[in-house]
C-alpha positions as CSV (number, residue, x, y, z in Angstrom):
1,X,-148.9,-99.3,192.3
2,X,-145.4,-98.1,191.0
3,X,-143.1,-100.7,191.1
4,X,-139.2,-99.7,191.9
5,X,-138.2,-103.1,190.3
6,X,-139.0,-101.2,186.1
7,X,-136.3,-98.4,187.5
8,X,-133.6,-100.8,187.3
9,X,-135.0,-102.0,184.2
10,X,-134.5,-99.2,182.8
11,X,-131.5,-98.8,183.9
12,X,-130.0,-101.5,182.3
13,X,-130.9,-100.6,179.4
14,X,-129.4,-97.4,179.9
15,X,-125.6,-99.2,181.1
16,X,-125.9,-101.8,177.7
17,X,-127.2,-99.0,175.4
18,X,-124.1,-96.5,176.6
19,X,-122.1,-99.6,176.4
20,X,-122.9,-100.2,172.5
21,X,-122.4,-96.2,172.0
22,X,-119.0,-97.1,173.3
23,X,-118.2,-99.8,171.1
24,X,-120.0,-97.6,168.1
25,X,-118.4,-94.5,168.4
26,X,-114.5,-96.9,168.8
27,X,-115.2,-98.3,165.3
28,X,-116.4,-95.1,164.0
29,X,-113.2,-93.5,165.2
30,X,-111.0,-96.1,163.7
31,X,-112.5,-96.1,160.6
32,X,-108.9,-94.8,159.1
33,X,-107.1,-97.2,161.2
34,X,-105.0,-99.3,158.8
35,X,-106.2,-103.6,158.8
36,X,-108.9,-102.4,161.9
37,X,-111.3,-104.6,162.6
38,X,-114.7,-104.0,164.1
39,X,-116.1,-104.8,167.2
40,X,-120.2,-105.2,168.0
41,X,-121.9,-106.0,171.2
42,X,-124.0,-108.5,171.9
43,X,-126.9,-107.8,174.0
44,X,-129.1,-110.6,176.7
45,X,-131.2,-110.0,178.9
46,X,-131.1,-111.0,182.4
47,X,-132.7,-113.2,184.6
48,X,-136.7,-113.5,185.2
49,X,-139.0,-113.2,187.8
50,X,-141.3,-116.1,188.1
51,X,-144.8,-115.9,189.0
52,X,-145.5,-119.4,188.1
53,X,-143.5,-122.0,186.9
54,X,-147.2,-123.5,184.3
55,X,-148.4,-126.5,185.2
56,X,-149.1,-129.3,182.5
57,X,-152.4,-130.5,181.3
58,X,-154.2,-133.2,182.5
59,X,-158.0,-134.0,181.7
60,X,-159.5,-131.3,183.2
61,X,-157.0,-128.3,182.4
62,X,-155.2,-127.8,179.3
63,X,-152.5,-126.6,181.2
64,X,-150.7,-123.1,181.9
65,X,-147.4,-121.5,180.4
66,X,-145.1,-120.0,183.0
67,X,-145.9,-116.7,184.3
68,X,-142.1,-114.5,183.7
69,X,-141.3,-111.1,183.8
70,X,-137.5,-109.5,183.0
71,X,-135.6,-107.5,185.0
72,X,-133.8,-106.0,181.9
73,X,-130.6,-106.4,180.2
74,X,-126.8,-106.9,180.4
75,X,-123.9,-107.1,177.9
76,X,-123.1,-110.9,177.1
77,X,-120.3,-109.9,175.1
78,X,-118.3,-107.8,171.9
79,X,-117.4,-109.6,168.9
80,X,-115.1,-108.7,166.3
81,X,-115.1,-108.9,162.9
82,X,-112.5,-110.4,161.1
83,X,-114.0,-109.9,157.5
84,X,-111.1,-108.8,155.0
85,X,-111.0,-104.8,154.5
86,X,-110.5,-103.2,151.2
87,X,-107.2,-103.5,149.2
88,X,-105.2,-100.0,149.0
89,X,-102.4,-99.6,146.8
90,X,-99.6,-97.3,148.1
91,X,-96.4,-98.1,146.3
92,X,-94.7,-98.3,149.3
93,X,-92.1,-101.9,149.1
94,X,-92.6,-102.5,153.3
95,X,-96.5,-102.3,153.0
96,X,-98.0,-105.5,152.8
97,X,-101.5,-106.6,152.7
98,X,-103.0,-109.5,153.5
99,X,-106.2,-111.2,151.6
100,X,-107.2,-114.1,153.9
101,X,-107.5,-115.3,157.2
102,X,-103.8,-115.2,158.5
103,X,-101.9,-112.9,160.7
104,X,-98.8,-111.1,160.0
105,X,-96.2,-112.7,163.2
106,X,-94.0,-109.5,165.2
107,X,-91.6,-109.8,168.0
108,X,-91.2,-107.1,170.9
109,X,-88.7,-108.2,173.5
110,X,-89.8,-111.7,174.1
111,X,-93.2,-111.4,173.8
112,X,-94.6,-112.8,170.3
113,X,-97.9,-110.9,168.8
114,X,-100.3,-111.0,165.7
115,X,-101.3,-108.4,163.3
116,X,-103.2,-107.8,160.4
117,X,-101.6,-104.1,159.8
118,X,-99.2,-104.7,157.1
119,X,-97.4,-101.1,157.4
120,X,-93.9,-102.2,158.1
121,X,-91.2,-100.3,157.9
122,X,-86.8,-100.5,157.8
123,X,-84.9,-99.9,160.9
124,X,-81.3,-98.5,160.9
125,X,-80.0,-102.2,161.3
126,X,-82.4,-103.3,158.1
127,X,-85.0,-105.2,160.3
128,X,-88.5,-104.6,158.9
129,X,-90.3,-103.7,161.5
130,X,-94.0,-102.2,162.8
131,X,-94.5,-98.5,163.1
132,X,-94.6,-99.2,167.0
133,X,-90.9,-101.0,166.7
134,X,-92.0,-104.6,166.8
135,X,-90.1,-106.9,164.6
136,X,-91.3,-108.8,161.7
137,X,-90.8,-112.8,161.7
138,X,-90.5,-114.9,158.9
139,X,-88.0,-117.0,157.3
140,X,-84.6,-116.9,156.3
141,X,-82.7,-118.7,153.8
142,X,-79.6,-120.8,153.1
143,X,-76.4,-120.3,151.6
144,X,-77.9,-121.1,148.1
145,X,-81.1,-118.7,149.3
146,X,-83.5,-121.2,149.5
147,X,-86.0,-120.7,151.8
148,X,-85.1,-122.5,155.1
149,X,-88.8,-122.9,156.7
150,X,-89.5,-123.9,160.6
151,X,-87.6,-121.6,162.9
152,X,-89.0,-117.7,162.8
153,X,-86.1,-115.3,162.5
154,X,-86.6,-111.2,162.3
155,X,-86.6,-110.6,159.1
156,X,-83.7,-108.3,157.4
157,X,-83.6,-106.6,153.9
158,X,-79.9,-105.5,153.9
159,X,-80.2,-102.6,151.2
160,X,-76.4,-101.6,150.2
161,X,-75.0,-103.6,152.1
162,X,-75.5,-107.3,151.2
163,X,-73.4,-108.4,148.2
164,X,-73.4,-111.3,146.1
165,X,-71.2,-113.0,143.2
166,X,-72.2,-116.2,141.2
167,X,-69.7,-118.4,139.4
168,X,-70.3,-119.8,136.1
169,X,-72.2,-122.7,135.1
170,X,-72.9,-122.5,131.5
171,X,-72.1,-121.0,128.1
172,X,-74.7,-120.9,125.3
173,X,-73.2,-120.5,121.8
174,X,-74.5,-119.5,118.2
175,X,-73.1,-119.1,114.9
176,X,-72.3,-120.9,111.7
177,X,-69.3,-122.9,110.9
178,X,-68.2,-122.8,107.3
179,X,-68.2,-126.4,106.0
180,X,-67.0,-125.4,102.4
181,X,-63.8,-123.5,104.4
182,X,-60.2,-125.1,103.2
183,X,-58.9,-127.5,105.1
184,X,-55.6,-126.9,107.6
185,X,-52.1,-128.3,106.4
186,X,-49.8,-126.4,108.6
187,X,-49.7,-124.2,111.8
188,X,-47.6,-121.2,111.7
189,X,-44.0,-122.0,112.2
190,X,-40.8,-120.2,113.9
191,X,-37.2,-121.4,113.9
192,X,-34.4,-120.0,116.4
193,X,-30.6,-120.0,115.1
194,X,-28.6,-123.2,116.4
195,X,-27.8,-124.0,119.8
196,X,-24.9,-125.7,121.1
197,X,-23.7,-126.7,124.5
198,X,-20.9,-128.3,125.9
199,X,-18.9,-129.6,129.0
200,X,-16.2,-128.0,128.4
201,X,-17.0,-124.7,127.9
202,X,-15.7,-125.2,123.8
203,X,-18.9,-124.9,121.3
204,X,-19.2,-127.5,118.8
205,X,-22.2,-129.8,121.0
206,X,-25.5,-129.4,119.2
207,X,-27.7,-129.3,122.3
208,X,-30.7,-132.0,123.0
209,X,-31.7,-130.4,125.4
210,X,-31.2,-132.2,128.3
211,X,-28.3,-130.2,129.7
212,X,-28.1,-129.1,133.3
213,X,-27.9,-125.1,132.7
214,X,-28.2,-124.6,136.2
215,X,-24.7,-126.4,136.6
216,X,-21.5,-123.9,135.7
217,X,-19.6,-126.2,133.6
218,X,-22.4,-126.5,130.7
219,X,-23.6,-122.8,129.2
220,X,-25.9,-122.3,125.8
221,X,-24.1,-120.8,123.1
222,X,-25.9,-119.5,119.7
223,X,-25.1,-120.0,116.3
224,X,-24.3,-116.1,115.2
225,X,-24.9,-116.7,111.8
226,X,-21.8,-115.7,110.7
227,X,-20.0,-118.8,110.6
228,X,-19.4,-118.8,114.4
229,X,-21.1,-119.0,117.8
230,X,-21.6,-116.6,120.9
231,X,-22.1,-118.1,124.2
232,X,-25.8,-116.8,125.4
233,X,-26.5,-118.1,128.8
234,X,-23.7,-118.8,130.7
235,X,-24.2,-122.2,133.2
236,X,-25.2,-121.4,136.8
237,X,-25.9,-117.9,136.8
238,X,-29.9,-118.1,137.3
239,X,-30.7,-116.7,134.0
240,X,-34.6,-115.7,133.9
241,X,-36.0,-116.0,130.0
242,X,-39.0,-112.9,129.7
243,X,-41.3,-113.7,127.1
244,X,-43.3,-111.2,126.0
245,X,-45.2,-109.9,123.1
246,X,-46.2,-112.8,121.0
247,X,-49.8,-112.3,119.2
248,X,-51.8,-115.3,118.7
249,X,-53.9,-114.5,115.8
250,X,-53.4,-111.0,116.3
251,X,-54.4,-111.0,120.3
252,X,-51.2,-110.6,122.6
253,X,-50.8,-113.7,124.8
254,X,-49.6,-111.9,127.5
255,X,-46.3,-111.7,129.6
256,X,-44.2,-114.9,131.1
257,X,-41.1,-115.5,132.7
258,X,-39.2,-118.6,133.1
259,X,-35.5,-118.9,135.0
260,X,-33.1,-121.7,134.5
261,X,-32.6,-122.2,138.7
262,X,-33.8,-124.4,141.2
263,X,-37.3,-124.1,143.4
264,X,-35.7,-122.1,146.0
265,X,-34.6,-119.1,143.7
266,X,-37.2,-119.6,141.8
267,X,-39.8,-119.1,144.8
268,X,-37.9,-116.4,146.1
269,X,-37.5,-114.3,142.6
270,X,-41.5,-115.1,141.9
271,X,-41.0,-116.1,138.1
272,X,-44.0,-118.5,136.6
273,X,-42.0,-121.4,135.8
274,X,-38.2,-123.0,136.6
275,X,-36.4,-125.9,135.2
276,X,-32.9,-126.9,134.8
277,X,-32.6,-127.0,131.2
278,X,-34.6,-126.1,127.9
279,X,-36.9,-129.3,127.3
280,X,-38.1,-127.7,131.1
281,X,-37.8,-124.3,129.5
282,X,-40.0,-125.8,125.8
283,X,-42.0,-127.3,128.3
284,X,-43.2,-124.3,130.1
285,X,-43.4,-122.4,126.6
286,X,-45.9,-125.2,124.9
287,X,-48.0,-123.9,128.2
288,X,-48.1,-121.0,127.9
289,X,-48.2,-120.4,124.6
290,X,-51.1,-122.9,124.4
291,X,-49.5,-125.0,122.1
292,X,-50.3,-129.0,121.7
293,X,-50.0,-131.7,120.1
294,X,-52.2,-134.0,122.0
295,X,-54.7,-136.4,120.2
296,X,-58.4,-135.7,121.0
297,X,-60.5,-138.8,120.0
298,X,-57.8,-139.8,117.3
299,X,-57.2,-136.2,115.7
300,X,-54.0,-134.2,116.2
301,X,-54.2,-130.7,117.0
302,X,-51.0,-130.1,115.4
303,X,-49.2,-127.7,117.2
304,X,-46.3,-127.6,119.3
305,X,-42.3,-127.1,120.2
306,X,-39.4,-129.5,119.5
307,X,-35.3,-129.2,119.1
308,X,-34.4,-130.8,116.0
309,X,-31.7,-132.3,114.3
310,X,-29.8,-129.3,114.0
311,X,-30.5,-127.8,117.3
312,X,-32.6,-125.4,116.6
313,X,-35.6,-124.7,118.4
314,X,-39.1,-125.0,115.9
315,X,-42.5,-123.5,117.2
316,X,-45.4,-125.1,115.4
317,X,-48.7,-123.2,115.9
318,X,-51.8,-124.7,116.3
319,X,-54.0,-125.7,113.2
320,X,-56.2,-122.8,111.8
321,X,-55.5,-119.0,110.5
322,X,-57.0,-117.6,113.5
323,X,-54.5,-119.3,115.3
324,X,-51.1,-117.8,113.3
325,X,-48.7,-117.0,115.8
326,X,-46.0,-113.7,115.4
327,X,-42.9,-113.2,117.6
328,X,-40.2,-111.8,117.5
329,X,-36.5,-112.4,118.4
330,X,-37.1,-109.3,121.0
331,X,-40.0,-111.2,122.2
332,X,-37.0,-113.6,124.0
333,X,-35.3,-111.1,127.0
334,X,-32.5,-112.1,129.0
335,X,-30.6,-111.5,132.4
336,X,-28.6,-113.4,134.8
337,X,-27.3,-112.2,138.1
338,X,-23.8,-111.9,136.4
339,X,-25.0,-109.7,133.4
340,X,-23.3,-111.8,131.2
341,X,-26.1,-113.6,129.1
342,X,-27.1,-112.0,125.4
343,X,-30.1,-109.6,125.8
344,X,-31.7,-111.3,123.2
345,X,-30.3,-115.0,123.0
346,X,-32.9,-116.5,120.7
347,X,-33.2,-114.8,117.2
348,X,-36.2,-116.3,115.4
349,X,-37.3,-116.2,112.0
350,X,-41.0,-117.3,110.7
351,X,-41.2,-119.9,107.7
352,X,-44.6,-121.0,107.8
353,X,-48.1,-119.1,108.0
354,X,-50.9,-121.3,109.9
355,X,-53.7,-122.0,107.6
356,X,-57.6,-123.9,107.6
357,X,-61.0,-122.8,108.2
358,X,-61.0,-121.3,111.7
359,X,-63.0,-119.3,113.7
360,X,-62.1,-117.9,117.4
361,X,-64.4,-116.2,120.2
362,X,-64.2,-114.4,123.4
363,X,-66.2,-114.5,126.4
364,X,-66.3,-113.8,129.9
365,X,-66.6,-116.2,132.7
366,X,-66.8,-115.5,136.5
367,X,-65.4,-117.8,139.7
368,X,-67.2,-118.2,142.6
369,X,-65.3,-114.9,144.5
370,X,-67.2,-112.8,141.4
371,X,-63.9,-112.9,139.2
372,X,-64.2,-111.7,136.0
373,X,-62.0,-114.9,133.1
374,X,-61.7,-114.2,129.4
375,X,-62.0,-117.6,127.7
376,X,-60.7,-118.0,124.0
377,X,-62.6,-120.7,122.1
378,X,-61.2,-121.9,118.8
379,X,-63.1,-124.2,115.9
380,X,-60.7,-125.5,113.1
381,X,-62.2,-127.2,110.6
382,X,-61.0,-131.3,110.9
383,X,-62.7,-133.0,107.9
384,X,-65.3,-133.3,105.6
385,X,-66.3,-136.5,104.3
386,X,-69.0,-137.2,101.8
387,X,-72.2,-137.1,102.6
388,X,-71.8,-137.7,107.3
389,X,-71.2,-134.0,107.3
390,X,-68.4,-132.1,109.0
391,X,-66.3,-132.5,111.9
392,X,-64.1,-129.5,114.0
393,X,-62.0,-130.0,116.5
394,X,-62.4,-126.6,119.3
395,X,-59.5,-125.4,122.0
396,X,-60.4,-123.8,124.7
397,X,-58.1,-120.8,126.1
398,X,-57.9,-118.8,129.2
399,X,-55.0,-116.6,130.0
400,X,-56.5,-116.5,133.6
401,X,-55.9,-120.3,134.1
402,X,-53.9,-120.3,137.8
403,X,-51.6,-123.6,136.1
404,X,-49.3,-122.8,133.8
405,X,-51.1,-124.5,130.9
406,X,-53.4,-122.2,128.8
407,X,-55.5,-124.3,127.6
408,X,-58.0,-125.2,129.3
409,X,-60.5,-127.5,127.2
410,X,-60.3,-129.1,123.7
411,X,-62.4,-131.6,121.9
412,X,-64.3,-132.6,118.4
413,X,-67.7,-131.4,117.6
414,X,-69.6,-133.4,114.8
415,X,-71.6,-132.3,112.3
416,X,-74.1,-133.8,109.7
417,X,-74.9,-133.5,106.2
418,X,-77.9,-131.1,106.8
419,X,-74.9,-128.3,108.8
420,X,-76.8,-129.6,112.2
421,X,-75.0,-130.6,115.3
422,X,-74.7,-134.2,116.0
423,X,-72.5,-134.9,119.5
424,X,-69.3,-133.1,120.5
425,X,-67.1,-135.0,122.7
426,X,-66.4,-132.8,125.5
427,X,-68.7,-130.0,126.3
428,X,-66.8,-128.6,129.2
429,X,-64.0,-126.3,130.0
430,X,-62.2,-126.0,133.5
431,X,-60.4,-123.5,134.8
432,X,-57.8,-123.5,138.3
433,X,-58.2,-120.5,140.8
434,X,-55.9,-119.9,143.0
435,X,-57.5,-117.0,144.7
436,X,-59.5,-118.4,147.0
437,X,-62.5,-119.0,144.7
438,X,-64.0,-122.6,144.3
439,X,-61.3,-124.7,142.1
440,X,-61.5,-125.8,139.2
441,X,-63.9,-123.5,138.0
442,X,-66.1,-126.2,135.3
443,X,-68.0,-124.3,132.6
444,X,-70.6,-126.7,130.6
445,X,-70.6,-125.2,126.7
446,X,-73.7,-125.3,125.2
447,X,-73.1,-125.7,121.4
448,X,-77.2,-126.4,120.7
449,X,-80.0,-124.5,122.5
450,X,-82.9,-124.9,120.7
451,X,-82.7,-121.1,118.8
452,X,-79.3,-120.6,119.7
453,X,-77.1,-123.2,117.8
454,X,-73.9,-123.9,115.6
455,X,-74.7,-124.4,112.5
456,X,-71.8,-125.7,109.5
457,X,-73.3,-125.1,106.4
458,X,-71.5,-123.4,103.2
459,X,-70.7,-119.6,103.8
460,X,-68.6,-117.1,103.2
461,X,-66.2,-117.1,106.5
462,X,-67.2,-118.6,110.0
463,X,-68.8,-116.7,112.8
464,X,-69.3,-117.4,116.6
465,X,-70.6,-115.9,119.2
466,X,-71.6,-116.4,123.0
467,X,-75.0,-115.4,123.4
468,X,-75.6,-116.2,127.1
469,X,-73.5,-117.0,129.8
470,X,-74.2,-117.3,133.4
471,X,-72.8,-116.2,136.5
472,X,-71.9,-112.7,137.5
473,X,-69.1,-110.0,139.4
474,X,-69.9,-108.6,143.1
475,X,-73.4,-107.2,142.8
476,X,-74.5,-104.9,145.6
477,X,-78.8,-105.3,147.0
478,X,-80.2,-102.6,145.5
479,X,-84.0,-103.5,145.3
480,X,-86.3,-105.8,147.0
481,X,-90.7,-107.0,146.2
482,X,-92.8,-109.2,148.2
483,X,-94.3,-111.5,146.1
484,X,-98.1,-113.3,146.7
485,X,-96.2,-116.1,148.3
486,X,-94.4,-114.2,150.6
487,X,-91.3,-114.6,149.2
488,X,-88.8,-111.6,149.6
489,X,-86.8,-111.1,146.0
490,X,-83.9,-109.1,146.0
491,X,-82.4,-107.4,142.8
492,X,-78.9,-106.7,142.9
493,X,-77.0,-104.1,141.2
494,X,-75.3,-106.9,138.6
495,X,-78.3,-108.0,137.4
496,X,-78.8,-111.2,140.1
497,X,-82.2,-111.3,141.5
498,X,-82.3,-113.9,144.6
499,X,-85.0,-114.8,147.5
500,X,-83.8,-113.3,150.8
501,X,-86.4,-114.0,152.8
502,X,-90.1,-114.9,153.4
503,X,-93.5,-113.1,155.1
504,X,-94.3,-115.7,157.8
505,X,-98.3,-115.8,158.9
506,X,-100.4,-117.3,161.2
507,X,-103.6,-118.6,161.2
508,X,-105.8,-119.7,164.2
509,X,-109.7,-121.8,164.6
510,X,-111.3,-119.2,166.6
511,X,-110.0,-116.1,165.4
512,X,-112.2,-113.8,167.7
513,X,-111.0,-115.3,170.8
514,X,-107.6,-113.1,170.2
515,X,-106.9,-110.5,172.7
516,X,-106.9,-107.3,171.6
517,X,-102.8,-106.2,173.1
518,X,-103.5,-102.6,171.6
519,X,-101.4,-100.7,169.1
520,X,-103.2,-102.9,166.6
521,X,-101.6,-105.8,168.2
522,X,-103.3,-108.9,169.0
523,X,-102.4,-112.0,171.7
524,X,-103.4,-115.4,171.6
525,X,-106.2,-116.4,173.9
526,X,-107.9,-119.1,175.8
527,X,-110.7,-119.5,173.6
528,X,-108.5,-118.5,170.1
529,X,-106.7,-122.1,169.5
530,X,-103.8,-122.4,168.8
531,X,-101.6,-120.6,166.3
532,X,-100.6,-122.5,163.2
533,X,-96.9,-120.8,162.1
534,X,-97.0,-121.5,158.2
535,X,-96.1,-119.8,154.5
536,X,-98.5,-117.1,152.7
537,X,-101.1,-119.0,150.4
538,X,-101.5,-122.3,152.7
539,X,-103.6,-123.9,155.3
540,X,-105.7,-120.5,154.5
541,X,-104.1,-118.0,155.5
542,X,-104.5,-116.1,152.5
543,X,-102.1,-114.3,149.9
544,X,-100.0,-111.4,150.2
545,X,-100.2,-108.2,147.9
546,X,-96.8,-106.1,148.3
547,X,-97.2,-102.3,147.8
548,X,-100.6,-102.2,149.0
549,X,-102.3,-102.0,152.9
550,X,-105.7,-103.6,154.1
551,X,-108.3,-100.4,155.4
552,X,-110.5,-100.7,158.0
553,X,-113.6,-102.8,157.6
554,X,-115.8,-100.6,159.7
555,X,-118.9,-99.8,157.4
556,X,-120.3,-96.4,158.7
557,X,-123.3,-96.7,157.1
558,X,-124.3,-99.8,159.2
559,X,-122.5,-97.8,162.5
560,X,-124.9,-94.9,161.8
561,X,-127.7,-97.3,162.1
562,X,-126.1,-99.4,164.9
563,X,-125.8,-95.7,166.7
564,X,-129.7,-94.7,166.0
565,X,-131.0,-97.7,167.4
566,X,-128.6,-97.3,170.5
567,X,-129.4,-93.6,171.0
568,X,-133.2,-94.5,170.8
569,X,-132.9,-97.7,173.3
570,X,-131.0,-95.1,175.9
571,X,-134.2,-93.1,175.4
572,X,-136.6,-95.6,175.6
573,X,-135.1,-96.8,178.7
574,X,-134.6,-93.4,180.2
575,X,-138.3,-93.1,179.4
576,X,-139.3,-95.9,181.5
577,X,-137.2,-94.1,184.4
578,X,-139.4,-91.2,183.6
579,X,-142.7,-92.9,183.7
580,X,-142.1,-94.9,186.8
581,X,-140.7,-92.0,188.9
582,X,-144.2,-90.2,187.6
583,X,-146.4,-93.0,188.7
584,X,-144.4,-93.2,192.3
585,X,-145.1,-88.8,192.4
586,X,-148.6,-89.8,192.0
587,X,-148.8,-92.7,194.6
588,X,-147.1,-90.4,196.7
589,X,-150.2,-87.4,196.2
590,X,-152.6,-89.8,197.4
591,X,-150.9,-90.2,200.9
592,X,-151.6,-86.0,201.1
């Protein structure tokens, strides 16, 4: 007899069968769908009839097995595979793939999802984001753009518009010192014409240079080489010296002014330096002119400004040709607010030409704000002794020093008896900003650097050069890659190249028990675990590739197949539909 109950078995197996074309025929279709991952179903059948339950042997039987028959099958489930798709290159910077088990981390509103789809895109604020607008997490970083790891933050590639300036740290040096070079007897010198003052307005004083010149009853009065005098600066009138002109071995040192008046005038007519009489006013000149005499480890550096016997005022240069100094007695201008002091007050002559083995080099240095600072180092040749080598003493010179003092560093640098360098003992240079910029600005000099070092053996003339030096002006983000790690590099337009961010991923233990959120968007579920929030390359997550996007790991072939056997189980079930209503058609003729 035809039996109603292989009609429904049939028709489960038409509802699974249709159920796995479903499931077929989505992979099939997203088989272009960037980081898709397929889905199979999982077939069981349902519960049995029992006829018997078997009974167990005993000494007379051997025993039965249980008498069953199905009533069909159901759908126990899909599961999705999260095998790794192919790698495609695309050149595009916001693609990223991912090779490993992690999940790229997006944000839409408040709501927090996973993704293996890696093609990411800039908004108009700079946020990489999804195609569908959600927002990338990762990491940000600090003010010294390391990576600051924990807390998830949209991540921001501000092309054009972030900036960036590094202030120096070092400076790498190479060259060769000429050990055979003379030695220095003299620095250049210049002599002005007499000076007298007095307190009673009647020349005949010779000045010391101690005399109040900001007071009216003492004024500066200048031999005129004629047998006479001239007064120059008369007392009290806020006369303002412009000094301008002078070449230090052949580079001008720029322009200065100096006015005999107190702070107050002095702040409000903005000169560089004030005093009240002319050791204040050779004071300010040794400054600027970068003049010393100060001992460094026991060696004199030889230059300098003094008033002597006769009360004239002598400028000794520093030690060293390259450091011959040439003025002028135009280089010396005058004006007070009365219009009564000389033009020109100090005529100067030069008797002496600055001599030694010297050699001089200029480099740039930047402050923290991005500032461009031309640094001037000198090496003069100190001694030679038999058989310990040479030794040189260096200065250190920046124009762009915010005091009033032009030099900035100085010390001895040793030498032995093979031209290599020993010890030097001061490898630094600092420089004062004023503009804002982290102050002083400390510069370590790097005199020996494996391939690039000072050398003093015998030669024909000295040579130096800077052959590195760190730090760097205002650079503008102009380029960005994604490295394996994650790590976001940005290049910027002055050569910089600084981490501004990192990919965040997420890994979880059960992987299949995400939800699927749609849009290739996945949530975490009961059965998924939960999500462990860590860096690219750890815990197994898996490596990033830049430039490149994961395809699809549907395998047609293995869908075609998947979609033969489910077209022919939909048959075969419809079959049995077939068959049984046949059987009840002929049950039915026999009731005619």
């Amino acid at each position: 007899m035809a039996s109603m109950t292989s009609m429904f078995t049939g028709l489960s197996g038409l509802s699974a069968n249709s159920r796995r074309l479903d499931v077929i025929g989505n992979n099939i279709a997203n088989v272009n769908t960037t980081a898709f991952k397929s889905n199979r179903m999982i077939f069981q059948p349902t519960f049995s009839r029992n006829f018997s339950l078997g009974t167990s042997p005993n000494e007379f039987s051997g025993g039965t097995n249980p008498g069953q028959v199905g009533l069909g099958t159901t759908v126990a489930g899909t599961q999705r595979s999260f095998s790794n798709g192919a790698i495609s290159a695309t050149g595009v910077l916001t693609d990223i793939a991912i090779e490993g088990d992690g999940f790229f981390i997006v944000r839409n509103g408040n709501e927090q999802f996973y993704t293996r789809a890696g093609s990411f895109q800039r908004n108009e604020a700079n946020d990489l984001v999804t195609i569908t607008g959600s927002k990338v997490q990762g990491f940000t970083v600090d003010d010294q753009f390391q990576v600051v790891d924990g807390e998830l933050v949209d991540l921001n590639i501000p092309l054009g518009t972030l900036t960036l300036a590094e202030a120096s740290r070092s400076v790498v040096f190479n060259g060769n010192l000429n050990a055979s070079g003379p030695l220095p007897t003299s620095g250049s010198i210049h002599n002005a014409r007499a000076m007298f003052t007095t307190d009673t307005l009647t020349p005949g004083t010779e000045m010391d240079g101690t005399e109040d010149l900001t007071d009216p009853a003492n004024s500066l009065w200048i031999d005129n080489g004629a047998g006479g005098v001239f007064q120059a600066i008369e007392g009290g009138e806020n006369t303002i010296i412009t000094i301008s002109g002078i070449e230090k071995g052949g580079k001008d040192l720029g322009k200065f002014t100096f006015g005999f008046m107190d702070a107050a005038t002095a702040a409000d007519r903005g000169v560089d330096g004030f005093g009240t009489n002319m050791n204040d006013y050779i004071e300010f000149l040794e400054d600027v002119l970068g003049l010393t005499s100060t001992d460094v480890n026991g060696f004199n550096l030889g230059g300098g400004i003094e008033i002597n016997a006769d009360g004239q005022i002598v400028i000794t240069g520093n030690e060293g040709k390259v450091q011959d100094l040439n003025m002028q007695t135009a280089s010396f201008v005058a004006s007070s607010d009365s219009g009564n002091a000389i033009s020109q007050p100090f005529v100067m002559s030069k008797s002496g030409e600055a001599d030694g083995e010297s050699v001089r080099t200029s480099f740039i240095v930047y402050d923290s704000l991005g500032t461009p600072l031309t640094v001037d180092l000198t090496f003069v040749l100190k001694d030679a002794e038999d058989g310990a080598g040479t030794t040189w003493k260096y200065i250190a010179e920046s124009k762009d020093n915010d005091a009033l003092n032009r030099i900035v560093g100085m010390g001895i640098v040793n030498f032995d008896a093979n031209g290599k360098y020993v010890e030097a003992s001061n490898d630094s240079f600092s420089i004062i900003r004023q503009n804002g910029a982290v102050s002083p600005l400390t510069v370590t000099m790097d005199f020996d650097s494996g391939t690039d070092a000072i050398s003093a053996l015998t030669d024909k003339g000295s040579n130096l050069a800077a052959v590195y030096q760190d730090g760097s002006p205002i650079g503008t983000l102009s380029n960005f890659s994604i490295g394996n790690d994650g790590v976001i590099s940005g290049a910027f337009t002055n050569g910089l190249t600084r981490t501004i961010g990192q990919i965040a991923l997420a890994n979880f233990s059960n992987p299949e028990g995400l939800v699927d959120a749609g849009n290739n968007l996945f949530t975490a579920g009961p059965n998924s675990g939960t999500p462990l929030v860590t860096k690219p390359t750890e815990f197994g997550t898996g490596r990033v590739v830049g430039g490149a996007l994961e395809l699809s790991n549907v395998d047609l072939s293995q869908e075609f197949i998947n979609m033969i056997l489910a077209s022919t189980g939909y048959s075969a079930s419809s079959r049995v539909i077939t068959t049984t209503n046949e059987l009840i058609q002929q049950l039915l003729v026999l009731g005619r």
